[in-house]
ROLUMVEX-925309 format. One record per residue (C-alpha): residue in three letters; x, y, z. Coordinates in steps of 0.5 Angstrom, whole numbers, plus 500, padded with zeros to 3 digits. Layout:
<rs>
ALAXYZ;...
</rs>
This chain:
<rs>
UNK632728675;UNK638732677;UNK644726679;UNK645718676;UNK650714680;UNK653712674;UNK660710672;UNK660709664;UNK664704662;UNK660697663;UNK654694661;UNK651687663;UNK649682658;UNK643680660;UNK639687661;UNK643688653;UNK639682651;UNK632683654;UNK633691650;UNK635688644;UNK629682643;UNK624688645;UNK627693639;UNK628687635;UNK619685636;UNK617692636;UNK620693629;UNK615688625;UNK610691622;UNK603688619;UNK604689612;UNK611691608;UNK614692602;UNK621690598;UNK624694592;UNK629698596;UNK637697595;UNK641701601;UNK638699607;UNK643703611;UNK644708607;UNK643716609;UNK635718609;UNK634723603;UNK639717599;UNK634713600;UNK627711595;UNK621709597;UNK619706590;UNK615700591;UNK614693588;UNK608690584;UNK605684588;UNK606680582;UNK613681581;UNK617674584;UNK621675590;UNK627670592;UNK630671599;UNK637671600;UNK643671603;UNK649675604;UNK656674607;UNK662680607;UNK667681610;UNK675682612;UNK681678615;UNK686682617;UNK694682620;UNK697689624;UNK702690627;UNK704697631;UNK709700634;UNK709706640;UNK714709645;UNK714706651;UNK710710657;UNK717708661;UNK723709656;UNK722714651;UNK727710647;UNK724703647;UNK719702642;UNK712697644;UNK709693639;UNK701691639;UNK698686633;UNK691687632;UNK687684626;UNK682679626;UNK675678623;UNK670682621;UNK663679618;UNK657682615;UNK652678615;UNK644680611;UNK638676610;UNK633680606;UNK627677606;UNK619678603;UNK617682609;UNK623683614;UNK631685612;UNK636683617;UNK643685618;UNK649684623;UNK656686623;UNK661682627;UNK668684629;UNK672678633;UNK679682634;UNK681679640;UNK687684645;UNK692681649;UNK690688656;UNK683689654;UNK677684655;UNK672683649;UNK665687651;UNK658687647;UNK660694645;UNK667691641;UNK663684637;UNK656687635;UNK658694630;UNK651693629;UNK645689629;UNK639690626;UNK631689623;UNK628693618;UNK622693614;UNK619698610;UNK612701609;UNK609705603;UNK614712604;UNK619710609;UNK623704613;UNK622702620;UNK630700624;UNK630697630;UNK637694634;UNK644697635;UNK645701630;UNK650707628;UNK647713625;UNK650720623;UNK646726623;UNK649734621;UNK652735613;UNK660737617;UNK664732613;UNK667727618;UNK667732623;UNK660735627;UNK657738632;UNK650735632;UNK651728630;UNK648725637;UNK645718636;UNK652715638;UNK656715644;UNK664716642;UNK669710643;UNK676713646;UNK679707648;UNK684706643;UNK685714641;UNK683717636;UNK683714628;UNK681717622;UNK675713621;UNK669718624;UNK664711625;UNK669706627;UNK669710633;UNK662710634;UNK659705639;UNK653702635;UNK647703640;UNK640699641;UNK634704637;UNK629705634;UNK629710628;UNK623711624;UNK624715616;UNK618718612;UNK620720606;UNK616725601;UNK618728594;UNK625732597;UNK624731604;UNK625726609;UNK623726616;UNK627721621;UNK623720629;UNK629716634;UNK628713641;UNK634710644;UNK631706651;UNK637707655;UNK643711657;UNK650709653;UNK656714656;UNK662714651;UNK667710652;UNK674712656;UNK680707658;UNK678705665;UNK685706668;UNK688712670;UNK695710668;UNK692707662;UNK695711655;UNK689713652;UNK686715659;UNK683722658;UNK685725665;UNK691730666;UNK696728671;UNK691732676;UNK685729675;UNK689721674;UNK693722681;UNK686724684;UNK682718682;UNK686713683;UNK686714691;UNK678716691;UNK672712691;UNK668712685;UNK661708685;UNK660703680;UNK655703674;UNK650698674;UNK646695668;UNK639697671;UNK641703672;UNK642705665;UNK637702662;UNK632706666;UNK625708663;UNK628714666;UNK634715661;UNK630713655;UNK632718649;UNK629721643;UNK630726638;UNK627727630;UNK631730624;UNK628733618;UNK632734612;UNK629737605;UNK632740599;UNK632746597;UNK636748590;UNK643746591;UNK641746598;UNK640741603;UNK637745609;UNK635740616;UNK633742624;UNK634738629;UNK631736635;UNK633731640;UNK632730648;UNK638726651;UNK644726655;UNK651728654;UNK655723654;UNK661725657;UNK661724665;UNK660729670;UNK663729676;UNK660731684;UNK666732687;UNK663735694;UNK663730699;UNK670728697;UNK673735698;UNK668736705;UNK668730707;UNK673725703;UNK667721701;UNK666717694;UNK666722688;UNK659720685;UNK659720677;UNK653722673;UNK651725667;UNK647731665;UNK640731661;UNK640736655;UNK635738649;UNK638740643;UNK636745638;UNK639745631;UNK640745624;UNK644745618;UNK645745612;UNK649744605;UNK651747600;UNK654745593;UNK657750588;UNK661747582;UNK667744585;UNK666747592;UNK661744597;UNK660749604;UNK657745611;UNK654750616;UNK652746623;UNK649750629;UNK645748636;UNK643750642;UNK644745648;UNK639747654;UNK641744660;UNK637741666;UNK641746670;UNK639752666;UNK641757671;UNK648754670;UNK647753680;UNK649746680;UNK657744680;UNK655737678;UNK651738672;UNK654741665;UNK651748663;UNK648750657;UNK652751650;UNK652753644;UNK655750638;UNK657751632;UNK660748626;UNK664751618;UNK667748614;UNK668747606;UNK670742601;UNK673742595;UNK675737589;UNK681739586;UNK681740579;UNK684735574;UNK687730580;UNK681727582;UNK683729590;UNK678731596;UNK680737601;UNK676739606;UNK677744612;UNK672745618;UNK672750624;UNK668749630;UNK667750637;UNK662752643;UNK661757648;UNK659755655;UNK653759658;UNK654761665;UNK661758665;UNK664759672;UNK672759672;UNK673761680;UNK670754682;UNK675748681;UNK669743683;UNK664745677;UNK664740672;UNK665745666;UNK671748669;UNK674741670;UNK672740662;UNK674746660;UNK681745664;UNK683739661;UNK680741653;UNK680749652;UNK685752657;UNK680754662;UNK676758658;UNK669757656;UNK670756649;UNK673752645;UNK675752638;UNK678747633;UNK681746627;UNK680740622;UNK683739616;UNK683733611;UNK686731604;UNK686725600;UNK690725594;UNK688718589;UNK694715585;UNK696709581;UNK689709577;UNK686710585;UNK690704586;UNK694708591;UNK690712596;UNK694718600;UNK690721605;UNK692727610;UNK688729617;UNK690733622;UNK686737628;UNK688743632;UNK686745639;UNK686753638;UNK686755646;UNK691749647;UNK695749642;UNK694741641;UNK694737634;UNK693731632;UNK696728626;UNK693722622;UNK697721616;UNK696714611;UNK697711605;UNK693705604;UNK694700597;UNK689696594;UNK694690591;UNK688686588;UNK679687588;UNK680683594;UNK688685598;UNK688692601;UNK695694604;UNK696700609;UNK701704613;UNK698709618;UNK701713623;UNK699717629;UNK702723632;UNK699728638;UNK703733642;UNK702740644;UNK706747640;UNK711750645;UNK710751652;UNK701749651;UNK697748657;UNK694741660;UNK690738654;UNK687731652;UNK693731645;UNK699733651;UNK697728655;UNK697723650;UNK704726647;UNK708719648;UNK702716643;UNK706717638;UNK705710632;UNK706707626;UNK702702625;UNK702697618;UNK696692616;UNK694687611;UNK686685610;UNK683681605;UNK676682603;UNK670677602;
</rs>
């Protein structure tokens, strides 16, 4: 399969919920046990301790969640002078059943937006059945996974499509779209393997407009999509057989090392752009997305107070001859960083390098879609590499929280800065200021924080906890 007609923004419901109800159905098994407490905790967290057939078990139910206000200020796209406020909030619930054979969870967000219409993507954070067996679990719905040991930040977590419809935040899962799968975990001694299926194809998610201030497009790239035709996506065409993905993960512990391989047969999820018919004929631009197999492993490494955190993969394209315009190459990845707690003040700091380097790469063909890639994110050039750095300093008897995050775009000179303080006033009242500031240094080539230079915000929240 070389080219999907496909635009990777919109789902219809009703394929949605078929998918849903068939994972949903293919999770029960014949016979379980209970006896484990974090249901969505990271695979090598999790034991498999078992519970004697004669010990009672009560079902029960639990409900949390948040209520929450904020209000953010930004520039105006049309007068740098004036400031645009936006209310967000809303209500987030986590509903959970355990059951003698079967737990269940769902984790609802209703948080409505004056310009953006709900979609299933922004109400259902997750959705899911799972049941256990002697040495592992069974989960199956919408879920959010994380593979790699980076912290916050990887290059081979790829179980969920990105969420760039509001920009970029400091909370790495917020910004994850929960996606329908199956994930099995099988657990022995110090090591744990995870086999997934994922049965359709969940692109990541853009601002849809071009004019639209978190789109991801450069003034080139805007003022061309706005005049051509671009062919729609539809549900059947996501859903297909064909775009079913899947992937395993194994991890172990070896010592003060937690070492992993990975291996994954799925898609990017950036779209790729087929762009001869416009420039030949002024025919539509068709947009597709390219199969890849990733080949990875990490690892992490604790010392005293210090912890490193190694990820490196080999993406092997469908077109690993690197000979057609409208599919990615094939890449390396790669991925270092280092955390460290600070003695005697209880804060965490971290720094993590990362990048990759595009195989095959030709920069003479403006049509090429890792040339168009590599012209809006690493000035041309067929590697990228970015600096992130995070710390978060607690205070008030941790009643006050001060964390600062940054990322630097190395060929492009681009940053992003993500300051917040957040104060826990109560168990159950949580006040937070966060900011938001992206831009270039000195005279920088086209890059996704230039573009989003007039975003700056400063954004201030309240949410009580239940």
């Amino acid at each position: 399969m070389k080219r999907h007609s496909l635009r990777s923004h919109r789902w219809e419901t009703k394929g949605f919920v078929s998918i849903l109800l068939v994972l949903l159905l293919a999770s029960l098994p014949l016979s379980a046990f209970d006896g484990f407490t974090d249901i969505f905790g990271p695979a090598d967290e999790v034991a498999a301790t078992g519970v004697s057939p004669q010990t009672p078990f009560a079902p029960s139910f639990g409900i949390n969640g948040t209520v929450g206000f904020s209000i953010e200020g930004m520039r105006a796209l049309d007068d740098s002078r004036e400031i645009e406020t936006a209310v967000g909030g809303g209500l987030e619930i986590d509903l959970s059943w355990r059951g003698s054979i079967v737990d269940a969870q769902a984790k609802l967000a209703l948080q409505p937006t004056i310009d953006t219409p709900l979609q299933w993507v922004d109400i259902f954070k997750g959705l899911s059945v799972t049941s256990y067996f002697e040495g592992g679990r069974i989960e199956a719905g919408l879920l959010k996974k994380e593979w790699g040991s980076g912290d916050a930040v990887h290059v081979v977590d790829v179980l969920n499509a990105p969420d760039y419809r509001n920009g970029i935040v400091d909370d790495a899962l917020a910004m994850k779209v929960a996606e329908p799968m199956v994930l099995t975990t099988a657990t022995w001694k110090d090591a744990a393997l995870e086999v997934v299926y994922k049965p359709m194809l969940v692109p990541m998610l853009t601002a849809e407009d071009p004019e639209h201030r978190w789109s991801m497009l450069t003034d080139a790239q805007a003022e061309l999509f706005s005049v051509a035709t671009v062919n729609q996506v539809t549900a059947a065409e996501l859903s297909r057989f064909t775009n079913g993905q899947y992937g395993a993960r194994l991890v172990g512990t070896f010592g003060p090392a937690d070492l992993g391989l990975i291996y994954y047969n799925g898609f990017y999820t950036q779209p790729a752009y087929d762009l001869r018919a416009y420039y030949t004929s002024g025919g539509a631009i068709d947009i597709g997305f390219t199969r890849a197999q990733l080949f990875a492993t990490e690892a992490t490494v604790v010392t005293g107070a210090f912890t490193f955190m190694f990820e490196g993969g080999f993406w092997l394209s469908e077109d690993a001859s690197a000979s057609e315009t409208e599919t990615y190459n094939s890449k390396w990845v790669y991925l270092g960083a280092v955390g460290m707690l600070i003695p005697g003040t209880g804060a965490y700091a971290s720094v993590t390098y990362h990048g990759q380097y595009i195989l095959g790469f030709d920069e003479t063909n403006p049509i090429d879609v890792d040339t168009i890639q590599a012209n809006q994110s690493s000035d041309g050039k067929a590697y990228m590499n970015t600096l992130t750095a995070a710390v978060d300093i607690p205070l008030a008897r941790e009643k006050v929280t001060v964390r600062l995050a940054g990322t630097y775009q190395i060929e492009t000179k681009g940053y992003a800065l993500l300051p917040s303080v957040s104060w826990s006033i109560s168990d159950d009242l949580v006040l937070k200021v966060a900011g938001r500031l992206f831009g270039a240094v000195g005279d920088a080539p086209d890059s996704l924080f230039k573009t989003w230079a007039a975003n700056d915000s400063l954004a201030v929240g309240i949410a009580y906890l239940f």
